[in-house]
N, C-alpha and C positions, 0 to 999 in steps of 0.2 A: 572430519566431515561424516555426518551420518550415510546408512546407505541411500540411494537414487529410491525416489519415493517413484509410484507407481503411475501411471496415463492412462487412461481409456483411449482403448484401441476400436471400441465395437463402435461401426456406424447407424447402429441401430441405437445406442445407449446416448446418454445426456453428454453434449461438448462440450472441452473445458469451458471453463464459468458460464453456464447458461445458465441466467438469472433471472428472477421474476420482479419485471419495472419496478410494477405497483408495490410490493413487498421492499425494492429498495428505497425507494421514497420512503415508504412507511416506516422504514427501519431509522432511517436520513432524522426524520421529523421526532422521533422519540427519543432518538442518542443525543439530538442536539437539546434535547430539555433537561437532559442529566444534567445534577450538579458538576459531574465530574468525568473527564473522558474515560473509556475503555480500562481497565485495571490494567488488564495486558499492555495494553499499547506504550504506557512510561517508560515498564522495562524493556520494549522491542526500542524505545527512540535514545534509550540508554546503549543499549548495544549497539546499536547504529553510530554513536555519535563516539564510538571507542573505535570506528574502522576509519574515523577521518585524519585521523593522527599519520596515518600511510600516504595521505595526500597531499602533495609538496603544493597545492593551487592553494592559494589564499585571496579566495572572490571578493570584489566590488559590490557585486549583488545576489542575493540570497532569495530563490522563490520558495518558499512552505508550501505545496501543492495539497496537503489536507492538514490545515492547523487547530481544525475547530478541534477535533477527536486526535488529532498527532502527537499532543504531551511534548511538543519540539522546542518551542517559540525559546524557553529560555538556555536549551542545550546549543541553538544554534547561535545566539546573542553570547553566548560564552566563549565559540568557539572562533566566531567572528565579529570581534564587537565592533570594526573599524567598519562592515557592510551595513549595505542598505538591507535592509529584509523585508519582503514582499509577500503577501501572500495571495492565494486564489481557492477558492471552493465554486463549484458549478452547482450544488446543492444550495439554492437563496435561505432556507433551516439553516443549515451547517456555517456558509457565509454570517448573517444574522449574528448567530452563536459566536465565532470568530472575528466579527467588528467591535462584538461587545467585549469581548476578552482582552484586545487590543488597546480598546482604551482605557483600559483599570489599568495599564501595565506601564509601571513605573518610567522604564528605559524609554519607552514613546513617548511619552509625556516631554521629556528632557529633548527629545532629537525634533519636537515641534507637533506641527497638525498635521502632519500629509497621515493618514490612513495605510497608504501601504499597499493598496488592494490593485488586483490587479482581475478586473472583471473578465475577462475571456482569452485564452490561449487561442494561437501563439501570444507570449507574452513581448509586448516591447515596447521599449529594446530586450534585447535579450538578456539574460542573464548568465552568471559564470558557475553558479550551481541551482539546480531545482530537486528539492527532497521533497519525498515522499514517504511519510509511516503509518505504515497498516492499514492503505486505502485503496489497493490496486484488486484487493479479494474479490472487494462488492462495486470492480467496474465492468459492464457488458459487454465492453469495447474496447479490449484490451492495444490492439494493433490500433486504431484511432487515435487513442488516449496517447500512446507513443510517439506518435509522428506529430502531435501537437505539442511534448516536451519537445522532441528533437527540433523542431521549429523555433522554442524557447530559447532552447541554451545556444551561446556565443560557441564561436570558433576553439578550439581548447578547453571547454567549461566541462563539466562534467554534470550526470545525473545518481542520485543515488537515490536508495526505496528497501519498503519492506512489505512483506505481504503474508497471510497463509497460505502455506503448501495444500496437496492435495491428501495427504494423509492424517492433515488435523483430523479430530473427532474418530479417528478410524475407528475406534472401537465402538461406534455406536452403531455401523451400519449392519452387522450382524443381530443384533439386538433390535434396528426398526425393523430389518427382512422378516424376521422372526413374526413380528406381530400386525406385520402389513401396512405399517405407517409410512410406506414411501423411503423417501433421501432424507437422513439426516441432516445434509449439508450438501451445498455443490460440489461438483467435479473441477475441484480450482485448478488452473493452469501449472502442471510441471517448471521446475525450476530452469530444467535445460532447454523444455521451451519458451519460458519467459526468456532465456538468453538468445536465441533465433530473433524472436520478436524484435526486443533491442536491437541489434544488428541489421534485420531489417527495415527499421526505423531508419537506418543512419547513423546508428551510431558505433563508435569500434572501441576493441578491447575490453569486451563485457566479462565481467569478475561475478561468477553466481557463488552464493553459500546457502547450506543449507544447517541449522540447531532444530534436534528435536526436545519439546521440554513435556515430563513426565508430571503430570498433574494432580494430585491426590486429595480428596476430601473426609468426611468424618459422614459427611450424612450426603442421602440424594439431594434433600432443598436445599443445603449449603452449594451442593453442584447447580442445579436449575438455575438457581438466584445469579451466578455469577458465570452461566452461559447466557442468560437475558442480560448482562449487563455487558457482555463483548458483542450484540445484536439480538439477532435473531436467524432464523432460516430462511434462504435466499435460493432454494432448491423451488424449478418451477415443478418437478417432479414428487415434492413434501405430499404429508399428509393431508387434502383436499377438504376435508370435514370440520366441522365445529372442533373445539377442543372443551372438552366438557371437566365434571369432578372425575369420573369413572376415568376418562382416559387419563387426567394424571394420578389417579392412585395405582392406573394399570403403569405408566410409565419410571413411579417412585418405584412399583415393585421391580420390575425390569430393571433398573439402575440397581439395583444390590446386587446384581448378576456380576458387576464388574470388580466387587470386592479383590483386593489381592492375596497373599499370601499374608501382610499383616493387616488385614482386615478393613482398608484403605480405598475407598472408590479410585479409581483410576483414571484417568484421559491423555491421549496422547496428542501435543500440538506442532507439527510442523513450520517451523520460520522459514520465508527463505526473504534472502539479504543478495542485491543485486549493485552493482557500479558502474557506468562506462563513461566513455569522453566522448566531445563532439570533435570529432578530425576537422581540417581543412580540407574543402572539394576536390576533387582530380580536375585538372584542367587538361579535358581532351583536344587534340588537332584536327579540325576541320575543314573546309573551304571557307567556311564563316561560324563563328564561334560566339555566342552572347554569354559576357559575365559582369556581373557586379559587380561595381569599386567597389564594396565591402567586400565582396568575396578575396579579390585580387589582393586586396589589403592584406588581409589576413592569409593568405598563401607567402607571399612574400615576407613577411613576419617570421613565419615559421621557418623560412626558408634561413634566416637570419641567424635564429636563434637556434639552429642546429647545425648550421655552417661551419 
C-alpha cells in the first residue's frame, strides 16, 4: 500500500470534494456523448473486479450505481451471470447513455425486456451487492449518497467502489500556484475518511486500498487530450476567466516543466478501492421496542448461520 495521501486540515481552504454543480452537469452531459467511457476507468473496473474473488457472497442481484462511464457491465455478467443486474444513474445524460448501451448488449437481449433500471435510490428491493467505478470523485454529497447505498443493500450484501484520491494530479498544483490559475482539481475526500463515512453510513468492516499509478506522456497535447477525456475540472476554486490561445500555449509551456529524468511528462494518479457489508440491526431492550419482520428475519438468519 502506498503512503496515506494527504487532507486538508485548514478551515479557511476548499473541503473535501467541494464541487462546482453546474461544471458537474456540464462534465455529466459531454462524457455521456463520448463514444467511449473514461480510458482510466476500464483499467480501475479491472482491478476492482480481481478484489471480488475474496468474496465468498455470490448475489441474486447486482446494482451498477455508475454504468454509463463504469466500463463494468460485462466484468460483472462474468462474474455473476446467474444475477439480476440493475443499474441506476441520477444524471438523466449519463442514464440516457446507459439505456442505450443496455440494449445493444447481447446478454440482455437473451434474459428478455425488463431494462433493469432502477430510477432513484433507495433501491427496491434491495440488493446483495451495489458497485460503484470511478463515480464517487464527482459526487457533492458524499455522506448522502452513502446512506442511500446503505439503504440499498440487503442484510449481509456488501458494497464495493472506486474513486480518485486526493493526491491525483498533485503535480500540478504547484505549476497552477505558480501562474495563478487557481485548483487544478478538488480536494477529493481521503481514503481513511471515505472509511468513517461508510461506517457512518451503517455499514461494518470497511476494507479501504489505496494504488498510486505514475503516468507518463511524450508531448503536453498528448497529456491535455487525455485529461479532457477522464472530464474536466470540478474545483469551485479553478481558474475563473475565459480560457483563451495565450493561456494554453502559457499552459503547453508550464507542462514541459514536469519532464522527468528520461524526458517523459509525468502525472501522478491516486486509486482508492473501498468494500464493506451491510450487518444485521442490534435489537435493543426497551419498554417497547418497534422492528420489522424484515429486520427480525434476517437477525435470526444470521443467528442460524453462525450458530
Amino acid at each position: 500500500m502506498s503512503e496515506p495521501a494527504s487532507t486538508p486540515t485548514s478551515n479557511k481552504g476548499p473541503r473535501p470534494q467541494d464541487l462546482d454543480a453546474a461544471a458537474v452537469r456540464h462534465q455529466a452531459r459531454r462524457l455521456a456523448a463520448a463514444a467511449q467511457p473514461p480510458w482510466l476507468h476500464d483499467e480501475v473496473a479491472g482491478r476492482m473486479a480481481e478484489r471480488l474473488v475474496y468474496i465468498k457472497l455470490q448475489p441474486n442481484r447486482v446494482l451498477d450505481a455508475s454504468p454509463a462511464l463504469g466500463a463494468s457491465g460485462e466484468l460483472l455478467r462474468l462474474a455473476y451471470p446467474s444475477a439480476e443486474l440493475l443499474w441506476h444513474e441520477a444524471d438523466t445524460a449519463l442514464a440516457a447513455r446507459a439505456a442505450e448501451k443496455r440494449q445493444r448488449n447481447w446478454w440482455q437481449k437473451l434474459r428478455g425486456t425488463s431494462s433493469g433500471h432502477v430510477d432513484s435510490l433507495p433501491a427496491m428491493p434491495q440488493v446483495d451487492l451495489l458497485w460503484s467505478n470511478m463515480a464517487l470523485h464527482a459526487c457533492a454529497d458524499l455522506p448522502e449518497l452513502l446512506d442511500a447505498w446503505q439503504a440499498s443493500v440487503a442484510v449481509g450484501g456488501f458494497v464495493m467502489f472506486s474513486c480518485l484520491g486526493p493526491d491525483s494530479f498533485i503535480e500540478l498544483r504547484p505549476l497552477y500556484a505558480r501562474a495563478g490559475w487557481g485548483r487544478p482539481a478538488p480536494d477529493w475526500w481521503d481514503m481513511h475518511d471515505i472509511g468513517d463515512l461508510v461506517l457512518k453510513a451503517g455499514f461494518a468492516d470497511p476494507v479501504m486500498d489505496q494504488q498510486r499509478l505514475r503516468l507518463t506522456w511524450a508531448t503536453p497535447e498528448s497529456l491535455l487530450a487525455d485529461l479532457r477525456a477522464l472530464g474536466g475540472n470540478l474545483a469551485p476554486a479553478r481558474f475563473a476567466g475565459l480560457r483563451g490561445r495565450k493561456w494554453k500555449a502559457a499552459l503547453l509551456a508550464q507542462l514541459e516543466t514536469l519532464r522527468d529524468g528520461e524526458g517523459r511528462l509525468a502525472l501522478t494518479l491516486e486509486l482508492v478501492f473501498g468494500h464493506a457489508f451491510k450487518a444485521a440491526p442490534r435489537l435493543t431492550m426497551a419498554a417497547e421496542t418497534h422492528v420489522s419482520i424484515d429486520a427480525m428475519r434476517a437477525t435470526l438468519r444470521k443467528g442460524r448461520e453462525t450458530g
